[in-house]
N, C-alpha and C positions, 0 to 999 in steps of 0.2 A: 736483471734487465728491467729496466723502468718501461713504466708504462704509460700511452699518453691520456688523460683524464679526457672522460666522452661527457661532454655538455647532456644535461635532462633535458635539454629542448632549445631546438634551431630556431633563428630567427626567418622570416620571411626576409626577401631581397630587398625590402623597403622599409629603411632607419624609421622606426614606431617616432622617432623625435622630431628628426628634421625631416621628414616626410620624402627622401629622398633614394633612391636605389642607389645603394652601396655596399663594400667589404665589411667584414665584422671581425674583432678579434675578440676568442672566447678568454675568459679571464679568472673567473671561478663558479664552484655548483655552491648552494644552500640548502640547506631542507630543515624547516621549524616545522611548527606546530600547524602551518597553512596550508602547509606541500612542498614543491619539488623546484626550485628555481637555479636559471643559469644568469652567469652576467657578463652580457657584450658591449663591447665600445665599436662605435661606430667610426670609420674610416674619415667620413668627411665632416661631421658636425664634433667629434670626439667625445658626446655624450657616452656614458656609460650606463646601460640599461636593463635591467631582469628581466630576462622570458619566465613565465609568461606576463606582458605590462598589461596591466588592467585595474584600474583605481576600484578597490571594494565596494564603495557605494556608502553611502550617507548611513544606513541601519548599520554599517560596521562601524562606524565612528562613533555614533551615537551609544554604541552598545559596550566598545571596549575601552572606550574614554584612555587613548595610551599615553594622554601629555597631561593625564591628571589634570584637566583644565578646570571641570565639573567638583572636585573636591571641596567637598564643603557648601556646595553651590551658591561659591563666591567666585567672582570674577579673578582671574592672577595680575600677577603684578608686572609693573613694564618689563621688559626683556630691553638687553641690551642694542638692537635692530631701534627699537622704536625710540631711546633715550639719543642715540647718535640722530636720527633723522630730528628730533626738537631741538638739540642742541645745532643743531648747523642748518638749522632754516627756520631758529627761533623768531627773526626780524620779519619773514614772508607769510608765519602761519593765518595769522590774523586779516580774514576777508577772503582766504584762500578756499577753494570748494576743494578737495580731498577723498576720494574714494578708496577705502581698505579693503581690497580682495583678500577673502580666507581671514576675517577679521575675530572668529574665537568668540570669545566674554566682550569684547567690545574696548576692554579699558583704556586702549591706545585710543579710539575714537572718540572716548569722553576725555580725556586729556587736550586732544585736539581743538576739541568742542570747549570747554572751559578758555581754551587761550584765543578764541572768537575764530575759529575755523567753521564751516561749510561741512560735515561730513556725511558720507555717506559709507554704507558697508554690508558684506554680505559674506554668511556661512555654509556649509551642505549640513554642519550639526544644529539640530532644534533644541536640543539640553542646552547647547552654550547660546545661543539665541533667547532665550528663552532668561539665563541667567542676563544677560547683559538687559536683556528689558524689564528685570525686576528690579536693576542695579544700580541705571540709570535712565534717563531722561533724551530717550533719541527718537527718530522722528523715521527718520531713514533707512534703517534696517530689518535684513530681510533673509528667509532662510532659503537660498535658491544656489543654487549650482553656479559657478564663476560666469560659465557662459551664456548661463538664461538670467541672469540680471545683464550682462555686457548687452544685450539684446533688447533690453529694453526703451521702447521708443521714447519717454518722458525724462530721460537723463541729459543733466547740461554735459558742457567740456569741461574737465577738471584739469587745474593745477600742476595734481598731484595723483600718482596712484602708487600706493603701496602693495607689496604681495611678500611679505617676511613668511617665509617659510611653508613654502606651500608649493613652489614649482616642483619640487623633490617627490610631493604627493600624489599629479594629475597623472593622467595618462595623458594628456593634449596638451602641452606647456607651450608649442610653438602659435598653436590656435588662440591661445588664452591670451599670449604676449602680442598677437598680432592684432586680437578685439581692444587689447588696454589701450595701445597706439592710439586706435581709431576716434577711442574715446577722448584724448587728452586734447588740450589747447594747443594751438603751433609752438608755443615756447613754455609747454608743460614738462613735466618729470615725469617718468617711472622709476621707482624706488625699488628695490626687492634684496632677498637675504637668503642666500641659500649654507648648508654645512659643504666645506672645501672638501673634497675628497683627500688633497693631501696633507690634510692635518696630521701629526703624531696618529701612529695604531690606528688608522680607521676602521678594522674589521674588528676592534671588540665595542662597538657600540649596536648594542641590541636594534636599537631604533633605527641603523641604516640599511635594513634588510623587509622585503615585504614579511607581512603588506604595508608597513607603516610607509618605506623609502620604496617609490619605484623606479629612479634614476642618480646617479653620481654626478657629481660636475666641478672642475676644474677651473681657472680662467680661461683658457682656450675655449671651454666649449661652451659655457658663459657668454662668451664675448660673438663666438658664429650663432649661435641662436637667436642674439637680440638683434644682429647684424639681418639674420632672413625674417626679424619680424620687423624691422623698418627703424630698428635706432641709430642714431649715430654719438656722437661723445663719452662713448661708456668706459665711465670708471670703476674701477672694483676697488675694494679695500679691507682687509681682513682685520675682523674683530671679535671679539668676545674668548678671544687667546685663553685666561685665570676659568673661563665659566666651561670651557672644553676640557682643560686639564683637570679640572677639580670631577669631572662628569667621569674625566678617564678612570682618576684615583679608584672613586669607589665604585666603577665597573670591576677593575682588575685587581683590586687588593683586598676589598674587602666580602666576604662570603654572602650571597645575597639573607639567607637566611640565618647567620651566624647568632643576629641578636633574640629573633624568635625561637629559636630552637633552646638558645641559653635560657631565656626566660621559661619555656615550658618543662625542659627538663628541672629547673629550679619547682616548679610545680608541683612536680611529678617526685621529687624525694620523700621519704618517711617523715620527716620535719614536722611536712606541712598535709597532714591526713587529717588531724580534727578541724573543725570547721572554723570554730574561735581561733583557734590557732596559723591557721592559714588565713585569715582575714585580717588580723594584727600584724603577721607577717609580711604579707602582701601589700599593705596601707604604710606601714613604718621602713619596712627595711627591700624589699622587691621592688616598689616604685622607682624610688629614688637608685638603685642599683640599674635599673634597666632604661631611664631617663640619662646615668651619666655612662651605662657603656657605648647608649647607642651616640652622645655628645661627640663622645670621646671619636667610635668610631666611623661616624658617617659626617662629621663637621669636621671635628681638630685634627685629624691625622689626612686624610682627604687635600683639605686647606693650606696645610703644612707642606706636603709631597709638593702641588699645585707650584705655591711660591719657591719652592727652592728648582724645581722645574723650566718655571716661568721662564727666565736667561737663556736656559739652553735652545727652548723653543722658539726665539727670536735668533738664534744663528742656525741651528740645522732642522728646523722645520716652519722654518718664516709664514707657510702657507697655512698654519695651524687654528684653526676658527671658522666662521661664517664669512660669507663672501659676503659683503654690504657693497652695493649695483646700485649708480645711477646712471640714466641714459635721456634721452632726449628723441623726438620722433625726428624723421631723416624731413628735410624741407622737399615741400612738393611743386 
């Protein structure tokens, strides 16, 4: 006789998203490394949300660094979110003022800034702050919480507001979305980027589960949230299809530890016990061995899968990518 699965933890009557009392449906439990998490969708916004939702705070970001942004403590490189917003408002960038909520290293905002853009931006992480001001030449940025920059009295109205991947992050997205409003021009943009829940396998991607993800989201509920934070015209449009699948490949094929374990048991043989001999070893023939397996297996086979994939995910999982959101404030 089956049994029905009991949630680790009830929601309160009031959608954490849309701030509203409503039904819940329970959907799945989790338990990593942080605790004990359930995840409900909400009846009327259709958000889906982990109990318990509560964003970790700035010293967890700073400390676990999970988007490897900090590597090297060099800025990254554009993301597919910020290469479509250049390419389709390449003509308006120039004299436009710009503000990048959850802006990271900054790279998108010296981009912006090089094409004679206005920008402004702000992080909760000081490491990546901190890289972006050794990296480049800004004026603007600031290491503050979404909603204590939104609040600040000395900001013009902007164009534009970007927020690529980071509604997924907040515990207050509706709050957040309702200050960016406030802030823009009557005929400005909100820009944003979220991961689709119904992309191909969503539950083998480590990063869609707290603490990193503390909300899902869909078109529908995409669209009722910008709806109760005051937008109108929103479009959605799914991208970065090749950069999900190749993400999937080497979740689900390849062993996270395969190549270091090869490497150290290659170590660890009789072979390589004298010291000269293991050092010649290692420089001549282990390098270059552990250079082309890891080629082989975290690039060319990944890559490979990815493309012959690619087709089928444009007929039975159309929705598979990042949700790229533009909207417009509702006229007052």
């Amino acid at each position: 006789m089956l049994t029905k699965l009991k949630a680790y933890h009830n929601p309160s009557q009031v959608c954490p998203v849309c701030q509203r009392q409503s039904k819940f449906r329970f959907i799945k439990n989790h338990k990593n490394q942080y605790g004990k998490y359930s995840l409900f969708e909400c009846s009327l916004c259709n958000v889906q949300f982990w109990s318990p939702y509560k964003n970790p705070g700035k010293e967890w970001y700073e400390s676990t660094d999970p988007y490897n942004a900090k590597k090297g403590g060099k800025p990254r490189e554009l993301h597919g979110y910020h290469k479509k917003f250049l390419k389709d408002n390449k003509e308006k960038i120039s004299g436009a003022k710009i503000l990048d909520l959850g802006c990271g290293t900054a790279e998108f905002m010296s981009e912006l800034q090089k094409r004679g853009a206005e920008v402004w931006g702000t992080d909760l992480d000081q490491k990546a702050i901190d890289i972006a001001k050794q990296s480049f030449v800004l004026s603007n940025i600031s290491n503050l919480p979404i909603e204590k920059f939104l609040e600040k009295k000395d900001l013009p109205k902007f164009d534009y507001i970007t927020i690529f991947e980071v509604i997924e992050h907040i515990d207050n997205p509706l709050q957040i979305l309702q200050m960016a409003i406030e802030s823009l021009k009557p005929n400005g943009k909100i820009i944003l980027s979220v991961p689709s829940r119904q992309r191909i396998f969503p539950n083998t991607s480590g990063w869609d589960y707290p603490l990193h993800h503390l909300s899902r989201w869909n078109n529908k509920s995409l669209k009722n949230i910008l709806l109760l934070a005051g937008c109108q015209n929103i479009i959605i449009k799914y991208i970065n299809k090749f950069y999900y699948l190749n993400e999937l490949s080497i979740e689900t094929l390849i062993p996270k530890k395969l190549i270091s374990r090869t490497k150290k048991n290659l170590l660890k043989t009789e072979n390589f016990k004298e010291k000269k001999a293991h050092g010649f070893i290692q420089k001549i023939i282990l390098k270059p061995f552990y250079f082309v397996a890891r080629f082989i297996a975290i690039i060319l086979i990944p890559k490979i899968l990815s493309c012959i994939l690619l087709p089928a995910t444009f007929i039975f999982y159309p929705k598979t990518g990042a949700m790229y959101t533009q909207a417009n404030p509702k006229s007052k």
